[in-house]
C-alpha positions in Angstrom: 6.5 19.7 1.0 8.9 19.2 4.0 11.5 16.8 4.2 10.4 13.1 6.1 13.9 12.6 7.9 13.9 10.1 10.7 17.3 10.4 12.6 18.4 6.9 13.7 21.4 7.5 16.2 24.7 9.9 16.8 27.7 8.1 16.0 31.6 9.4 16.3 31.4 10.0 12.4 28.0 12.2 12.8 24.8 12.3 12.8 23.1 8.4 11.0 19.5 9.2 9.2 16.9 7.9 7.2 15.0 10.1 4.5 11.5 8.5 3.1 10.9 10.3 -0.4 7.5 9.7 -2.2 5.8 11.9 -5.0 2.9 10.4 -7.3 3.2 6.3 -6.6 6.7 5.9 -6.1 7.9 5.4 -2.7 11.3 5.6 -1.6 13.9 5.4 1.3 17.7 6.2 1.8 20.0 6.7 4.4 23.5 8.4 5.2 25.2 5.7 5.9 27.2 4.4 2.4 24.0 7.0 0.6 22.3 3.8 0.2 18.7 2.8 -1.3 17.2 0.9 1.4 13.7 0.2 0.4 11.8 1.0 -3.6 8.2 0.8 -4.0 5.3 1.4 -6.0 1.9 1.8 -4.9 0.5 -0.6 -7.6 2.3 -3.5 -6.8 2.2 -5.0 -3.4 6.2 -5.9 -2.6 9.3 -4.7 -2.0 10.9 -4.1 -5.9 14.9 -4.2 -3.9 16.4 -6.2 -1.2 17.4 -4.3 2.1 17.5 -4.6 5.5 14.4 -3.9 8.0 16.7 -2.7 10.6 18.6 0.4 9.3 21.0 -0.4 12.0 22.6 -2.8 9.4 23.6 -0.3 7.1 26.3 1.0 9.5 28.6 -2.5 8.7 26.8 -3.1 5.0 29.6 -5.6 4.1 27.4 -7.5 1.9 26.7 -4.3 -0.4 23.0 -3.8 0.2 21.9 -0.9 -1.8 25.0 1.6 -0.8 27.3 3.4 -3.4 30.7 2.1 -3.7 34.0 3.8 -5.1 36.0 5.8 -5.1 36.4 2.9 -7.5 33.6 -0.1 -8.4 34.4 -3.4 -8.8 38.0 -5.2 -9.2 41.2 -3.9 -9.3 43.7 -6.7 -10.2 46.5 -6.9 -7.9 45.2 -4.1 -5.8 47.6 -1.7 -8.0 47.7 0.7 -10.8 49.7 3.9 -12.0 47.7 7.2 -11.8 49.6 10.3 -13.3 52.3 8.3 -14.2 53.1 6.9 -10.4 52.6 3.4 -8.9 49.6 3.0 -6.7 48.8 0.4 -4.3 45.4 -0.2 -3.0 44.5 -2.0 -0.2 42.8 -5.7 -0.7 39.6 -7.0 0.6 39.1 -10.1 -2.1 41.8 -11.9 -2.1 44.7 -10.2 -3.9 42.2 -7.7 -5.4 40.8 -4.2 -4.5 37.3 -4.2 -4.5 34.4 -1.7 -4.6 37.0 1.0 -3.2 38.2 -1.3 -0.7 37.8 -1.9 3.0 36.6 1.7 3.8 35.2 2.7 0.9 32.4 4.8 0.3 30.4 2.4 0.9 31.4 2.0 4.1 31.1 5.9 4.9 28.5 8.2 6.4 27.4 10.5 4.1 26.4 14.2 4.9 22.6 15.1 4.2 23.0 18.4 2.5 19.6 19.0 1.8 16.2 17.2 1.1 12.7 17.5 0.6 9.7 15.4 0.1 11.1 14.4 -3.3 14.8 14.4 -3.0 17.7 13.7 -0.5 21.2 15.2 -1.7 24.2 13.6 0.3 28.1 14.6 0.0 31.5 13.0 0.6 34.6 13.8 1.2 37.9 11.4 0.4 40.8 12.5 1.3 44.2 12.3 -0.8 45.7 8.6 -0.6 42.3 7.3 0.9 42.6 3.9 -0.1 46.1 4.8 -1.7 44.1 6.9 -4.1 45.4 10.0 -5.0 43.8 13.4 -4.8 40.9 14.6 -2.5 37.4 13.7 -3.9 34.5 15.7 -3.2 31.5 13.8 -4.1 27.7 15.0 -4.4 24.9 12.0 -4.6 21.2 13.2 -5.5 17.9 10.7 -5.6 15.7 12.2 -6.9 11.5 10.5 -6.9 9.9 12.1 -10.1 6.4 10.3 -11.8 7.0 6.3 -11.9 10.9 7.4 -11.5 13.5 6.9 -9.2 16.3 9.1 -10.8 20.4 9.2 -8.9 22.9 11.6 -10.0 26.1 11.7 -8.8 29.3 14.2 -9.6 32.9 14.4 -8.4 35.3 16.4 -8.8 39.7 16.3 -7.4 42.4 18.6 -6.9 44.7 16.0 -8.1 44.5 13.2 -11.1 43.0 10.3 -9.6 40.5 7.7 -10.1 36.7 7.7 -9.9 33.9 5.0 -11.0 30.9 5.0 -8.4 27.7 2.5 -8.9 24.8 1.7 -7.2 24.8 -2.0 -5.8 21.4 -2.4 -5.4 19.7 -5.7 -5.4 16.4 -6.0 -7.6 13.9 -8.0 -6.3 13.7 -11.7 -8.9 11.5 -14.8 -8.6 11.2 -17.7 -11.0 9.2 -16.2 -13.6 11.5 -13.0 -13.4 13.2 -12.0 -17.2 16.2 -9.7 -17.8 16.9 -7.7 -20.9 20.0 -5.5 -21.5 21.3 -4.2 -24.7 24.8 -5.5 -24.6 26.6 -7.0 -27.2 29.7 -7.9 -25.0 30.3 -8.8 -22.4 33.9 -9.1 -20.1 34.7 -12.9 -19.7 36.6 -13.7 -16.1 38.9 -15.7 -14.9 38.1 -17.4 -11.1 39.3 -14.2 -9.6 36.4 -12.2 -11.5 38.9 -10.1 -13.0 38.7 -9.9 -16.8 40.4 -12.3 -19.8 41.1 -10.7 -23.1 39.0 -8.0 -24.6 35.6 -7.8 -24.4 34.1 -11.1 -26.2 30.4 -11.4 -28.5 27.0 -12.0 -26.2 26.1 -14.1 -29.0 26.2 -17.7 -28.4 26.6 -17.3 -24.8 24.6 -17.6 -22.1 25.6 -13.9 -21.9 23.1 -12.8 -24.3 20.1 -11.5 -22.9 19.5 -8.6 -25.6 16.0 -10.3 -25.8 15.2 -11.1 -22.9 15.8 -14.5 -20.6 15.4 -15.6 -17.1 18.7 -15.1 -14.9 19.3 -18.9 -14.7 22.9 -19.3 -15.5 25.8 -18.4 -13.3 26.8 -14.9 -13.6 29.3 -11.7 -12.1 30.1 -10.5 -15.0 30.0 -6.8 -16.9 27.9 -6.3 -19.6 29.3 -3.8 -22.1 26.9 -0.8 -23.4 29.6 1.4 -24.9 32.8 2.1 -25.2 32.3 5.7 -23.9 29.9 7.2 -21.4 27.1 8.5 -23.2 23.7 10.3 -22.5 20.9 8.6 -20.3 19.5 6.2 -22.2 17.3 2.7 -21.5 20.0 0.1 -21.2 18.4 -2.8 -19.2 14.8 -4.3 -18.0 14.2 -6.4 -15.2 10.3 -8.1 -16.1 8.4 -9.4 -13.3 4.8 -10.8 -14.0 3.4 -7.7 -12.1 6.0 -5.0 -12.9 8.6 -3.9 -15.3 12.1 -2.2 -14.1 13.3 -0.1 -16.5 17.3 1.1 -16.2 18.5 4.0 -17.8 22.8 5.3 -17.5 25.1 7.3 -18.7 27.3 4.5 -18.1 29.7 1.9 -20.2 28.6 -1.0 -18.2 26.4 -3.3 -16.3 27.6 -5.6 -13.9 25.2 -8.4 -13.6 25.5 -10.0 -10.3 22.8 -13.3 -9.6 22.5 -13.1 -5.9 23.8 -16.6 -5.5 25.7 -16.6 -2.3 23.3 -14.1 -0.5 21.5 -16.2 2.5 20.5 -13.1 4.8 18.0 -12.7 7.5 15.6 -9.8 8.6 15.0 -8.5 5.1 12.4 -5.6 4.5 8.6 -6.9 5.8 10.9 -9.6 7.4 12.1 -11.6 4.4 14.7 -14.1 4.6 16.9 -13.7 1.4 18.4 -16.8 0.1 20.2 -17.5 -3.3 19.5 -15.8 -6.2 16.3 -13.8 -4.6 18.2 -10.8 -5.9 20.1 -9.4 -9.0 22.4 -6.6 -8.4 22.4 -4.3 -11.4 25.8 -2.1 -11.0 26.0 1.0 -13.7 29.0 1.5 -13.8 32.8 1.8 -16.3 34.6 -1.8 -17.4 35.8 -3.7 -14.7 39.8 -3.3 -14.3 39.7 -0.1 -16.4 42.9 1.1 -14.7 44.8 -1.4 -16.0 43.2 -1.7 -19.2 43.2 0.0 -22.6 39.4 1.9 -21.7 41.3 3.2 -18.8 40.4 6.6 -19.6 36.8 5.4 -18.6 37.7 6.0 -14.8 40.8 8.7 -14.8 39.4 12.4 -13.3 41.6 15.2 -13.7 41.4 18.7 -12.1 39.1 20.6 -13.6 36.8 17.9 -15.0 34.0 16.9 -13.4 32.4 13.0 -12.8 28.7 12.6 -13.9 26.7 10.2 -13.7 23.2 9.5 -14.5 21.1 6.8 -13.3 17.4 6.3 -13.6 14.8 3.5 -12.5 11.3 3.6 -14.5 9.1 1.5 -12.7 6.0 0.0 -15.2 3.3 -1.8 -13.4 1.6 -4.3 -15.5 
């Protein structure tokens, strides 16, 4: 079946479009602009399963991370700074003294080229160039969704001509409501200081209101990464997000799960015109160990030429 691509407007960057993918009774939109998931839905259940915007017009300033890719780096950076291939690096800020998601024009923040699509696929591409960001080497980046059965299925690969940095995630926000549990099979977890940038190595779930390895409501306070391994591994179920009528099941191939509650979000014209106040959303971010680049795991985000970023990312959707 043919592409459904519904071209939104010309901007100085190119070309700004929407891509509707369905096949069996998932249904699915994306757009260009920071290759972002803008709506998830199954035929069985009667709701939006993300948050996103009605007007796709919004995704061309997404500041408040609705649904886009970020990198070339996710999350925090302390001090905006570390040293790739043996040089010092300094990243622009945009949290306070910290680099985050990339920074100010990250990926995120990018319009992506459509390189292909179909009824069940869009593939989009990116180019950043050396010291984007202060990030050395260009990165050429590749982002697939992919609809397959009850599946929503992302893959995304990078590759550089110099050693740099690379750690994309998806910062979507699931859909929660009161009687909404989350399970994820972590037995650490990173513990933060105010900043949100990590204390210490990686504590025990147990004990802690970190702990949901069987199950629990998202009712405590949390921005924190969850840790699933030390290493990337191969797809495999990680997290669930249980709704009364549906069941979200994750699947990665990455280390960690940043577990975001939605507090602060308090955003108008929301898809079929919601209004989206605190904690109507939990972003789920695959993704490496927060501050990797200063850390011990920092091997979790170095590329070098000649290697190749993969990651795998699946959504299972289970209607009950």
């Amino acid at each position: 079946m043919s592409a459904d691509i519904r071209p939104l407007r010309d901007t100085d960057a190119g070309p700004f479009v929407e891509v509707a993918l369905g096949s069996g009774p998932v249904r699915a939109r994306v757009t260009n602009a920071g290759a972002a998931l803008i709506d998830l839905r199954h035929a069985a259940v009667g709701r939006p399963l993300i948050l996103g915007f009605d007007d796709p017009q919004r995704y061309l300033d997404n500041t408040q991370f609705m649904g886009p890719l970020v990198g070339r780096v996710a999350n925090r950076i302390a001090g905006a700074r570390a040293v790739i291939a043996g040089m010092p690096c300094r990243f622009p800020v945009n949290e306070g003294d910290l680099i985050l998601h990339g920074g100010p024009d990250g990926a995120w923040r990018k319009l992506w080229t459509l390189q292909d699509a179909s009824a069940a696929h869009a593939r989009f591409a990116l180019t950043l160039p050396d010291w984007h960001m202060g990030f050395p080497g260009t990165l050429e980046v590749v982002a697939e969704y992919r609809v397959a059965g009850a599946a929503l299925h992302l893959n995304i690969e990078a590759v550089s001509d110099r050693e740099t940095l690379c750690n994309f995630a998806s910062h979507v926000y699931y859909a929660r409501g009161p009687e909404t549990r989350l399970r994820i099979a972590a037995d650490h977890y990173q513990p933060v200081d105010a900043r949100n940038v990590p204390e210490g190595d990686p504590a025990p779930v147990a004990g802690t209101r970190f702990d949901y390895r069987a199950g629990q409501p998202v009712t405590e306070p949390i921005d924190h990464n969850l840790c699933l391994s030390r290493h990337r591994e191969a797809r495999r179920p990680v997290a669930a997000l249980i709704h009364p009528d549906c069941t979200l099941h994750l699947e990665t191939t990455e280390p960690g799960l940043q577990v975001y509650d939605g507090r602060h979000l308090d955003l108008a014209g929301g898809l079929d015109g919601a209004h989206y106040g605190p904690g109507s959303g939990v972003a789920l971010e695959p993704q490496a160990w927060v501050d990797a680049p200063n850390r011990s795991f920092a091997d979790q985000v170095v590329l070098r030429p000649g290697n190749r970023y993969r990651q795998e990312t699946a959504i299972r959707l289970e209607p009950a």
